[in-house]
C-alpha positions, 0 to 999 in steps of 0.5 A: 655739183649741188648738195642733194639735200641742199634746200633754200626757200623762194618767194614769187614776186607780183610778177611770177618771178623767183629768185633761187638762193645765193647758196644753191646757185653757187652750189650748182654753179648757175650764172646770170643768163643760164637757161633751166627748164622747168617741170612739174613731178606730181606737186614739185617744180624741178628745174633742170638745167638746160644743158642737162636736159638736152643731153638727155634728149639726145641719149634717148635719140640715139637708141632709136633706131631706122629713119624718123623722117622717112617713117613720118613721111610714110604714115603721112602718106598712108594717112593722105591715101586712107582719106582720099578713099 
């Protein structure tokens, strides 16, 4: 995995496009192709990897506990029955 104190300068093209370093793709083993998701922490752009990002999803989901879809369907009918009066 990439050195935590790795860093390399990027420059945005005319057309929003970036090209991350040779040394820190390298470091982090990133392939032409690879999906990263991107998101701003106060004035930082993070990007994650996809993979990353998605096994964190799926550790937060599975601490939920019940049924998710019958508890959507529910408020949906408790919502439908406050409107109709």
């Amino acid at each position: 995995m990439a050195n935590p104190n790795e860093s390399g300068t990027v420059r945005i093209d005319r057309h929003g496009r970036l090209v991350i370093p040779s040394r820190l793709r390298r470091a982090m083993g990133l392939k032409p192709g690879d999906r990263l998701v991107a998101s701003l922490e106060g004035d930082r752009l993070v990007l994650k990897r996809w993979e990353a990002v998605e096994e964190e999803l799926w550790r937060e989901m599975a601490k939920v506990e019940g049924d998710l879809a019958t508890e959507l369907i529910q408020e949906r009918r408790q919502e439908a029955r406050r409107e109709d009066g």
